[in-house]
LOMIGU-717536 format. One record per residue (C-alpha): x, y, z. Coordinates in pm, 1 decimal. Last residue first. Example, Ala and Ser with C-alpha at 12.3 -4.5 7.8 and 13.67 -1.06 7.14 Angstrom:
<rose <1367.0; -106.0; 714.0>>
<rose <1230.0; -450.0; 780.0>>
***
This chain:
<rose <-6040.8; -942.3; -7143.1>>
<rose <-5959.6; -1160.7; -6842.1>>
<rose <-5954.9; -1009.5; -6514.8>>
<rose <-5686.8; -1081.7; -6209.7>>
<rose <-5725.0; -1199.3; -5860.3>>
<rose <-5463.6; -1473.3; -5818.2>>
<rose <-5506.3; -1855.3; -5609.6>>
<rose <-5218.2; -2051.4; -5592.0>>
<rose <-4931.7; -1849.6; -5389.4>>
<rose <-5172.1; -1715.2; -5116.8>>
<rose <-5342.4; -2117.7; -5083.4>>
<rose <-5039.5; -2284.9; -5048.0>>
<rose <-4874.9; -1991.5; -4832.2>>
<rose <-5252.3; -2058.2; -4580.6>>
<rose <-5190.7; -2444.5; -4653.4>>
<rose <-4835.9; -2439.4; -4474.0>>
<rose <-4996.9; -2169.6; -4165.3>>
<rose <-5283.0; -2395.5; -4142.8>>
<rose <-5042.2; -2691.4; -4111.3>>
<rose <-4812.5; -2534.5; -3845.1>>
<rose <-5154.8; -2400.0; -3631.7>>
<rose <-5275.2; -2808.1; -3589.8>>
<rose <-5678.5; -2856.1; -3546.6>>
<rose <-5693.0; -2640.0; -3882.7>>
<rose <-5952.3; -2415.0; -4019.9>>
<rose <-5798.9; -2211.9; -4356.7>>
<rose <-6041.1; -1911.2; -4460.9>>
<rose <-5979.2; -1751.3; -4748.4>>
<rose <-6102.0; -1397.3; -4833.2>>
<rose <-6299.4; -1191.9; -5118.8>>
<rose <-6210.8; -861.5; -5360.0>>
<rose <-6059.3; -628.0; -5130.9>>
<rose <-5875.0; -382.6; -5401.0>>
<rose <-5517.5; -451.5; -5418.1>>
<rose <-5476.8; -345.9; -5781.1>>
<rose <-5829.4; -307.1; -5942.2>>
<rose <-6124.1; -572.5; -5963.5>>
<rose <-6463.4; -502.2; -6091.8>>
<rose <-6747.1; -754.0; -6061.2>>
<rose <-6757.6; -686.7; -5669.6>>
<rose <-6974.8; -1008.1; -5507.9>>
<rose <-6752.6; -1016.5; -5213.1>>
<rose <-6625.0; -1392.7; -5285.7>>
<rose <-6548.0; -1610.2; -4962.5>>
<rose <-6339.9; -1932.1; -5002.4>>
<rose <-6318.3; -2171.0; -4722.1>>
<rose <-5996.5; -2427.0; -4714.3>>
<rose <-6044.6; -2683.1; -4470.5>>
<rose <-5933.2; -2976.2; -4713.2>>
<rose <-5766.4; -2825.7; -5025.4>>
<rose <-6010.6; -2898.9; -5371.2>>
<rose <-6143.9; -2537.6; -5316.2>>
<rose <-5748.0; -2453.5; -5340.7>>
<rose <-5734.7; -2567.7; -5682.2>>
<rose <-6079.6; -2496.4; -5815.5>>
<rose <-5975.9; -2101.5; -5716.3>>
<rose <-5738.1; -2099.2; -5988.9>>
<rose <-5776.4; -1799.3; -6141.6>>
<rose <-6016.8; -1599.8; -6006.8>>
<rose <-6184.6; -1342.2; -6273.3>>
<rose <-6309.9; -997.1; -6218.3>>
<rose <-6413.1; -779.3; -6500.9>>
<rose <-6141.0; -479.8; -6518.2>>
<rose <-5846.7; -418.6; -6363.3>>
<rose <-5545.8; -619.1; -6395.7>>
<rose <-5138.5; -462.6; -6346.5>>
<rose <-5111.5; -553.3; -5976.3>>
<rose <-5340.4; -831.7; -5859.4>>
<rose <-5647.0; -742.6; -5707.9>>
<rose <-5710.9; -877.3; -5353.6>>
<rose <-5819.3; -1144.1; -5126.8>>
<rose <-5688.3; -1145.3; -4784.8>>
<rose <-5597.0; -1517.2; -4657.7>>
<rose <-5745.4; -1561.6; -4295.4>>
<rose <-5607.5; -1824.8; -4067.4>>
<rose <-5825.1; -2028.5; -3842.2>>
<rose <-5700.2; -2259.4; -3550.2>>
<rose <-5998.3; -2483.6; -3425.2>>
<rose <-6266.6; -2426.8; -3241.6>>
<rose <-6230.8; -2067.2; -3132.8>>
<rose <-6360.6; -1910.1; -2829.1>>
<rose <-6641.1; -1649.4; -2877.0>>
<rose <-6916.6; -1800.4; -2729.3>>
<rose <-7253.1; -1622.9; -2812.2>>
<rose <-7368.6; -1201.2; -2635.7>>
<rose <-7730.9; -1234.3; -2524.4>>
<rose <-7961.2; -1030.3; -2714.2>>
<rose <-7896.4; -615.8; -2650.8>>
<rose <-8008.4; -576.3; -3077.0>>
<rose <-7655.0; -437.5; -3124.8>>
<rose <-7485.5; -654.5; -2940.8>>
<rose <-7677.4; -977.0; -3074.5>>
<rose <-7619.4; -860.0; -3397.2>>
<rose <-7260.9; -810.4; -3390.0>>
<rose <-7213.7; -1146.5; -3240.1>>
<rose <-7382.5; -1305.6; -3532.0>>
<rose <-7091.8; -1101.5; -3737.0>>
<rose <-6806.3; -1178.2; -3494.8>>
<rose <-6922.6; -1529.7; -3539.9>>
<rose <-7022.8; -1756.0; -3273.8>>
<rose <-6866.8; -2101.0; -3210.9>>
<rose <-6553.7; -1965.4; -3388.8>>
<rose <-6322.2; -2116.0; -3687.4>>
<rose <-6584.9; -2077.1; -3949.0>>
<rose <-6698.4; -1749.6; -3952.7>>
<rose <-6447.6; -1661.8; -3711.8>>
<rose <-6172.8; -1618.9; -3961.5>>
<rose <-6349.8; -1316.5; -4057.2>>
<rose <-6244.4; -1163.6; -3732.4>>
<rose <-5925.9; -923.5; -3836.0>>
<rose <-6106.7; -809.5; -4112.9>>
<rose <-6377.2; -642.9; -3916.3>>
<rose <-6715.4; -604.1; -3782.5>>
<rose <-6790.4; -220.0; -3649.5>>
<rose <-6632.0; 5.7; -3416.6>>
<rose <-6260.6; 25.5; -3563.5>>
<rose <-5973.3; 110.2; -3365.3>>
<rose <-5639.5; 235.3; -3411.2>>
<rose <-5290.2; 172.1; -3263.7>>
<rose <-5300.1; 56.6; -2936.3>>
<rose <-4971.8; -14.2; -2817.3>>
<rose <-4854.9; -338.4; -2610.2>>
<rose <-4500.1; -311.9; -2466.8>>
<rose <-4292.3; -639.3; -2518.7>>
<rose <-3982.4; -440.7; -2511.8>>
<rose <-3975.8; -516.8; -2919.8>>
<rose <-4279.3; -383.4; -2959.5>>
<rose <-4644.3; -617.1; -2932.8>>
<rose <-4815.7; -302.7; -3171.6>>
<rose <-5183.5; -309.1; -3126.5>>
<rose <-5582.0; -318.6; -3354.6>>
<rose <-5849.6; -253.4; -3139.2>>
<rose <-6182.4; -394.8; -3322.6>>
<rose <-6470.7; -265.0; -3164.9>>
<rose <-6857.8; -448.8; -3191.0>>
<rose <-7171.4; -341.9; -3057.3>>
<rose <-7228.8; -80.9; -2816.0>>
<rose <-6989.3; 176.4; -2739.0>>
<rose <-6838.9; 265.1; -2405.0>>
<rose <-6508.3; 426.4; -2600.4>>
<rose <-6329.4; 413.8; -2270.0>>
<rose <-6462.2; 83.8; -2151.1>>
<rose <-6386.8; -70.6; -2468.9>>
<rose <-6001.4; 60.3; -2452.6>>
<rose <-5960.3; -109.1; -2110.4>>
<rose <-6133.2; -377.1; -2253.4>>
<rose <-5837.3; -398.9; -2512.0>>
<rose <-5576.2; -303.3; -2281.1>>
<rose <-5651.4; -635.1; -2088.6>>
<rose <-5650.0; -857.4; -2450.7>>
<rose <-5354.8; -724.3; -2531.7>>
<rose <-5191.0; -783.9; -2154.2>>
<rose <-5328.9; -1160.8; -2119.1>>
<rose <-5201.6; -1235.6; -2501.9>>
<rose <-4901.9; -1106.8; -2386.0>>
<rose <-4851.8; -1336.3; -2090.2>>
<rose <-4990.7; -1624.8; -2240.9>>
<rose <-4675.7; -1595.2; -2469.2>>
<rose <-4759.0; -1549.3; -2858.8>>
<rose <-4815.2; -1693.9; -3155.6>>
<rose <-5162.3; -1517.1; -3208.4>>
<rose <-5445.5; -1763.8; -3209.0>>
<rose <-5569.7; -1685.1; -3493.1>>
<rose <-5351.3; -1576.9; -3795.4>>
<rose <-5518.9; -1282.3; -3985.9>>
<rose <-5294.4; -1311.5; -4310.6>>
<rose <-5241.4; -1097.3; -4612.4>>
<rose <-5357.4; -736.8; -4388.2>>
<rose <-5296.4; -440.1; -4593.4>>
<rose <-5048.4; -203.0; -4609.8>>
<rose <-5016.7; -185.6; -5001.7>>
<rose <-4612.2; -191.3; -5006.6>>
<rose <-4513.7; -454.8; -4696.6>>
<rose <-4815.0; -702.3; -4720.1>>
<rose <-4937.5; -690.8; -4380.5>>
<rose <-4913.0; -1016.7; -4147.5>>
<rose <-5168.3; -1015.2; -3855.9>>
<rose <-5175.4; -1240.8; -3550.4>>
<rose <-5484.7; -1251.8; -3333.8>>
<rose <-5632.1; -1259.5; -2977.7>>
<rose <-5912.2; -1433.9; -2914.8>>
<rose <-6251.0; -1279.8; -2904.5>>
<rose <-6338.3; -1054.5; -2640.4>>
<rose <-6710.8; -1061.7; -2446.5>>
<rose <-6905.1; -777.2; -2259.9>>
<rose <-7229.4; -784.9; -2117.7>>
<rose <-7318.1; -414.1; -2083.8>>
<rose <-7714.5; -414.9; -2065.8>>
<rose <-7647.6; -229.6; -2425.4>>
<rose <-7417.8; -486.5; -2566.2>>
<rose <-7029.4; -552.4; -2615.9>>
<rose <-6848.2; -772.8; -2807.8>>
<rose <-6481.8; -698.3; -2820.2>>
<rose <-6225.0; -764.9; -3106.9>>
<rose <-5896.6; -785.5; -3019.0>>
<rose <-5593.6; -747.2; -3294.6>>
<rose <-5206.3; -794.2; -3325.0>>
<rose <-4931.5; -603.8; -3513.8>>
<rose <-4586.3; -848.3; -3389.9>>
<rose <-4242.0; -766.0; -3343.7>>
<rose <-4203.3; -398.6; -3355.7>>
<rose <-4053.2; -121.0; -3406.1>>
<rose <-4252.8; 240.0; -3399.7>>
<rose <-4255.0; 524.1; -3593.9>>
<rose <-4368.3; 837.1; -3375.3>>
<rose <-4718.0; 905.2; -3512.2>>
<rose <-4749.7; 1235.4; -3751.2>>
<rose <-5171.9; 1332.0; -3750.9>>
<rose <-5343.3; 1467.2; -4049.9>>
<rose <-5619.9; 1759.6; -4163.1>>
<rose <-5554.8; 1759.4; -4527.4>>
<rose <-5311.1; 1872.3; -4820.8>>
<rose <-5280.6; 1562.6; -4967.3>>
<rose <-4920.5; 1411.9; -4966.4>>
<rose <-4756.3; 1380.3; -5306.3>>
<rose <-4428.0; 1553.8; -5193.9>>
<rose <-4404.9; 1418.5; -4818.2>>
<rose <-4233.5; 1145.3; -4906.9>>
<rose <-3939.3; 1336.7; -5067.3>>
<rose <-3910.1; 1543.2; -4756.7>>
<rose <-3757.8; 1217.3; -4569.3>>
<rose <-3846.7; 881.1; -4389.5>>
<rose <-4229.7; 935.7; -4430.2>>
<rose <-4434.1; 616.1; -4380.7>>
<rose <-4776.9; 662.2; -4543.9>>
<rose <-5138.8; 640.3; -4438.1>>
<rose <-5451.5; 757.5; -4623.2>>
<rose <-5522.6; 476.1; -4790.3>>
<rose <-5391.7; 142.9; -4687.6>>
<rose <-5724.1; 14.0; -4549.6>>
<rose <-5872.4; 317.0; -4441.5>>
<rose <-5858.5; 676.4; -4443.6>>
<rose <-6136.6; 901.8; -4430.5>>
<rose <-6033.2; 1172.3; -4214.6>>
<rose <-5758.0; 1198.6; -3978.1>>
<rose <-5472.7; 1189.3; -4257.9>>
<rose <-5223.9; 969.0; -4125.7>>
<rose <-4853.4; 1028.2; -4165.2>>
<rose <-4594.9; 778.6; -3964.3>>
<rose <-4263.9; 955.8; -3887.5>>
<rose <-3921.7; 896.4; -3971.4>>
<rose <-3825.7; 1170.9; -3997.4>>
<rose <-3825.2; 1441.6; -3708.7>>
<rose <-4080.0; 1692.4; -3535.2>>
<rose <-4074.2; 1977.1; -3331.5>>
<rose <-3762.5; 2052.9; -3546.4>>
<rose <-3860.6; 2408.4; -3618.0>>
<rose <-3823.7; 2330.9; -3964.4>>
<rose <-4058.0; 1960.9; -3937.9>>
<rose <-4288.4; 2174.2; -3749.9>>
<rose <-4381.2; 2412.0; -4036.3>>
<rose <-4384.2; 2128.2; -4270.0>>
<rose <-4653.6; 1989.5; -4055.7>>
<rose <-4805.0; 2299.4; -4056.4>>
<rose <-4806.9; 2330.2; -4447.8>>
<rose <-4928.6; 1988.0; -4506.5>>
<rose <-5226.3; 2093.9; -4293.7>>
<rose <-5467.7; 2118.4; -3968.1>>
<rose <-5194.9; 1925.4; -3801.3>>
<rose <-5160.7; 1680.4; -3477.9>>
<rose <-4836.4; 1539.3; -3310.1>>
<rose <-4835.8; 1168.8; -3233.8>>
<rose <-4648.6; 977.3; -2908.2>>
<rose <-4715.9; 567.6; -2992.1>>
<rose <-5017.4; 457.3; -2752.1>>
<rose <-5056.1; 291.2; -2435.4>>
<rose <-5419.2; 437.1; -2308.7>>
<rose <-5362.6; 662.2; -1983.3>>
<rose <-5726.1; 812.3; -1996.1>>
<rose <-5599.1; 1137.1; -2173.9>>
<rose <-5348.6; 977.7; -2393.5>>
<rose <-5559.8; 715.3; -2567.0>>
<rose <-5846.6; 1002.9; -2642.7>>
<rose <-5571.7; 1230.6; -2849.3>>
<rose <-5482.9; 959.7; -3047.7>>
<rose <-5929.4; 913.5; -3094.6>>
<rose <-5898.5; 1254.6; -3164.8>>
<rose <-5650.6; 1317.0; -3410.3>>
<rose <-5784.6; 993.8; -3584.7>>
<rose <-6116.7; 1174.8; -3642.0>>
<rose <-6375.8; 900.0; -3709.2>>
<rose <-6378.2; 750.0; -3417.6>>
<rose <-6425.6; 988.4; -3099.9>>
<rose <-6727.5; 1119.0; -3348.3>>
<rose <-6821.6; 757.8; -3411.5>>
<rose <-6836.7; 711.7; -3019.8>>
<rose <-7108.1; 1007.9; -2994.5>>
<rose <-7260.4; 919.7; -3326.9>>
<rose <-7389.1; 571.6; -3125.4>>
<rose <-7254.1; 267.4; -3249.7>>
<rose <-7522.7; 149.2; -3232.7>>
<rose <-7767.7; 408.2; -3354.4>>
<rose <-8174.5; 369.4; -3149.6>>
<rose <-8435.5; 586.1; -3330.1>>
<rose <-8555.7; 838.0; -3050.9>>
<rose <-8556.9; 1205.7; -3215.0>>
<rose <-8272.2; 1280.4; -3056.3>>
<rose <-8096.0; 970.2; -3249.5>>
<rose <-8224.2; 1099.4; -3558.4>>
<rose <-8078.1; 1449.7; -3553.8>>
<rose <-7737.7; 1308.7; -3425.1>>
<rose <-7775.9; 1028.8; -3710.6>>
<rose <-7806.1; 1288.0; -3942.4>>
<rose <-7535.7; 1526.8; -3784.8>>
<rose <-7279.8; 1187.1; -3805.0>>
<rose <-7332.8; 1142.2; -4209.9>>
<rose <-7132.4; 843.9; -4265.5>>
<rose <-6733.5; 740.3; -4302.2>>
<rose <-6775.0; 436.8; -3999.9>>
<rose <-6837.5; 210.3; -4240.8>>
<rose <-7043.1; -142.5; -4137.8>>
<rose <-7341.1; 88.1; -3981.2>>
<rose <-7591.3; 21.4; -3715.3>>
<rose <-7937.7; 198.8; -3739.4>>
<rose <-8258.7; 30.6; -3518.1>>
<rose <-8647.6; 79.2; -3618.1>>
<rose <-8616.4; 132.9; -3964.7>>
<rose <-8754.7; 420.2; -4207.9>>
<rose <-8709.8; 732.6; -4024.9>>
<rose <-8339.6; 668.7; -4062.1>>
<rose <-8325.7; 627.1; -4470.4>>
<rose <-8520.7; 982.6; -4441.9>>
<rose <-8169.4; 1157.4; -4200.3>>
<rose <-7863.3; 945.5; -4415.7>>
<rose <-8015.8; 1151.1; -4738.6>>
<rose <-8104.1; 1392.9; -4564.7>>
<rose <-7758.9; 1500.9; -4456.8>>
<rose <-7528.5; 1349.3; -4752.5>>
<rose <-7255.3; 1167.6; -4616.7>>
<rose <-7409.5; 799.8; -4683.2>>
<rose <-7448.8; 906.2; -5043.7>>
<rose <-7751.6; 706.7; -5144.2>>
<rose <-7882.8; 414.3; -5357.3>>
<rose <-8160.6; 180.4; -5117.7>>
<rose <-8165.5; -172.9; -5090.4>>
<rose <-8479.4; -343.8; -4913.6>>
<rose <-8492.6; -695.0; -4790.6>>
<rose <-8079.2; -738.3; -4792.5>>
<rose <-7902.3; -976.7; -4912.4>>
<rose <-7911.4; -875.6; -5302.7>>
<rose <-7800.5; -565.6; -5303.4>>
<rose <-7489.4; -652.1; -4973.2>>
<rose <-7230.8; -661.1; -5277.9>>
<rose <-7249.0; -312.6; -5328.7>>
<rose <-7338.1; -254.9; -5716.0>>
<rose <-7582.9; 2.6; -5718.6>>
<rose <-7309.5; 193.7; -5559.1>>
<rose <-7375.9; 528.6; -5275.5>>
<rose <-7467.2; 239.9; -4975.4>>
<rose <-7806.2; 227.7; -4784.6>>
<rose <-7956.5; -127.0; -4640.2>>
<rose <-8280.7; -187.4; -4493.3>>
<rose <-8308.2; -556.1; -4310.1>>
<rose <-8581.0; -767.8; -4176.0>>
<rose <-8445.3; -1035.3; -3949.0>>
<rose <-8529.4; -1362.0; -4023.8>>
<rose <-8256.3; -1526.6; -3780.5>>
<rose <-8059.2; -1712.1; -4049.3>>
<rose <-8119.7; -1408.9; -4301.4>>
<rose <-8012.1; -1155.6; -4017.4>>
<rose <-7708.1; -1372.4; -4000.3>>
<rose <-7603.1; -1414.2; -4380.7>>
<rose <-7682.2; -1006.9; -4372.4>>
<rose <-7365.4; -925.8; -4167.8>>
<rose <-7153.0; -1112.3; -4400.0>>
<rose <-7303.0; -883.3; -4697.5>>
<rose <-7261.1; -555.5; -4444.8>>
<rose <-6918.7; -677.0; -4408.6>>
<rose <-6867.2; -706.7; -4791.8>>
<rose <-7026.3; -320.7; -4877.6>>
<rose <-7353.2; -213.2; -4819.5>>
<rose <-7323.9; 75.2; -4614.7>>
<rose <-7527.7; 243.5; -4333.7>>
<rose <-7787.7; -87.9; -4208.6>>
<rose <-8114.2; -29.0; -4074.6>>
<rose <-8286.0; -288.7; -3918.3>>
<rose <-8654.0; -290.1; -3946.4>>
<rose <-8879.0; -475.2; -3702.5>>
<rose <-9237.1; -615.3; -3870.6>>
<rose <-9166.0; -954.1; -3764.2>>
<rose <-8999.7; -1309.3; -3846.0>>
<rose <-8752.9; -1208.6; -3582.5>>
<rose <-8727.2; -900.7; -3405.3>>
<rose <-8994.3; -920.9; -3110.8>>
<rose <-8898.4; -646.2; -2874.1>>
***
């Protein structure tokens, strides 16, 4: 099929910052793009060729913006999956298909999915409710501390929580949820794999994240991981492993514990571009994004080793601002050599909402990691009244 600088239609479900990264390489290749997403503000309005306002969980809402394109990817796995069932019966080509989202989207199952084709994962218990839970908790079937997840519709932060007695459990939503055995360890790393429809199959490297300890989010995506060739062989072995099982098309982020035994344990996974690849932007000879694309569209998969060492700086809203968005002193790191800034395009910030990211490119990993705390303790997300 002819898709550039032609009448093909991509669809894309969800407009937010990786569907704007996504559209940078459709724009370099002249794809024509559709895009769907619930704000009039999603930062991917003015990327795209056509931007449409829509719930992306509403039936025919998800169901008419699929008769209009000729291939549907998403960049949120949270959509409609009986529209896309409907449609992909009907013939319109979904990468990821609903079958893997369905695997995806429920964390109970995915857990569930590791243990039946001998996946290492932490031991979890699953729960239709706060009340069962509880109800296990007094039988002692399970025991603080535990990690909570609810299976739906978390991400990011949201929807997890570490419960070391019943005081955490006080404000927890009354939901469908999963309790994961608490696990130590020394490092939470990341593999993304690029695979397409003829099944040519690609990792990236693998990579080093640092979490801020109290929102849960990523503050630094360190690539390459600082690690023994003998881990980074395992992770990135349990990762196709993982791939294989999930036999989706596209991209799939598998995000691992390295524990303190050196075990690797898959944690979650994400089918879609992620935040544990924007360094490759500019620190890879293909981007997870253009790579993506070529997946999804069954072109030949691009390099995916790094050319220099790339650390990724998260973004976010400063405790105690929300309102208009304003970055103070983003002149001063602009002015630091290898130092990338990326804004979404959201004009509201809030405490740690995902407003942009940094990239540092380095030939030396010490220095990136210096200017990476240079640029974290320099550059704040706040808003100016």
């Amino acid at each position: 099929m002819n898709y550039f600088s032609s009448d093909f239609r991509l669809g894309i479900l969800g407009g937010g910052q990786l569907g704007k990264m996504l559209l940078t390489e459709t724009r370099k290749f002249d794809i024509q793009t559709f895009v769907l997403d619930p704000s009039e503000e999603a930062p991917s309005r003015f990327g795209c060729n056509n931007f449409y306002k829509g719930s992306l969980m509403d039936f025919d809402t998800v169901y008419q913006f699929g008769k209009m394109v000729n291939l549907l990817t998403i960049e949120i796995e949270n959509v409609n999956l009986d529209a896309l069932d409907l449609l992909e019966e009907e013939g319109l080509p979904i990468f990821p298909s609903p079958k893997t989202l369905r695997l995806i989207q429920n964390k109970g199952k995915q857990k569930d999915l590791y243990v039946t084709n001998n996946i290492p994962t932490s031991k979890h218990l699953r729960f239709v409710g706060l009340d069962d839970l509880k109800n296990s908790l007094s039988k002692d079937e399970l025991d603080f501390p535990f990690v909570w997840k609810s299976a739906q519709f978390g991400y990011d932060g949201n929807g997890v929580k570490i419960c070391r007695s019943a005081l955490d459990l006080i404000k927890l939503p009354d939901v469908e949820c999963i309790a994961e055995e608490l696990i130590p360890f020394k490092n939470e790393l990341a593999v993304i794999v690029a695979r397409n429809f003829s099944g040519e199959i690609k990792t990236y490297p693998v990579v080093e994240m640092e979490f801020h300890p109290e929102a849960n989010q990523v503050e630094y995506v360190i690539c390459p991981a600082r690690i023994n060739d003998s881990i980074t062989q395992k992770a990135q072995e349990v990762a196709l492993k993982v791939s294989e099982t999930f036999n989706h098309v596209g991209l799939l982020a598998v995000e691992m514990f390295q524990t303190e035994d050196d075990e690797i344990l898959v944690n979650e996974v994400a089918p879609r571009p992620h935040n544990s690849g924007h360094y490759s932007i500019e620190a890879s000879y293909t981007s997870q994004f253009e790579n993506h694309l070529r997946a999804i569209l069954n072109l030949p998969l691009g390099n995916t080793d790094s050319k220099v060492a790339g650390i990724m700086v998260n973004l976010v809203g400063e405790e105690g601002f929300e309102g208009p968005v304003y970055y103070e002193n983003i002149e001063q790191i602009m002015a630091i050599n290898g130092v990338i800034p990326h804004i979404y395009g959201k004009r509201e910030t809030r405490p740690f909402r995902k407003m942009g990211h940094v990239t540092i490119v380095n030939r030396d990993m010490v220095v990136a990691r210096r200017i990476a705390e240079e640029v974290k303790n320099s550059i704040r997300v706040i808003s100016i009244q």
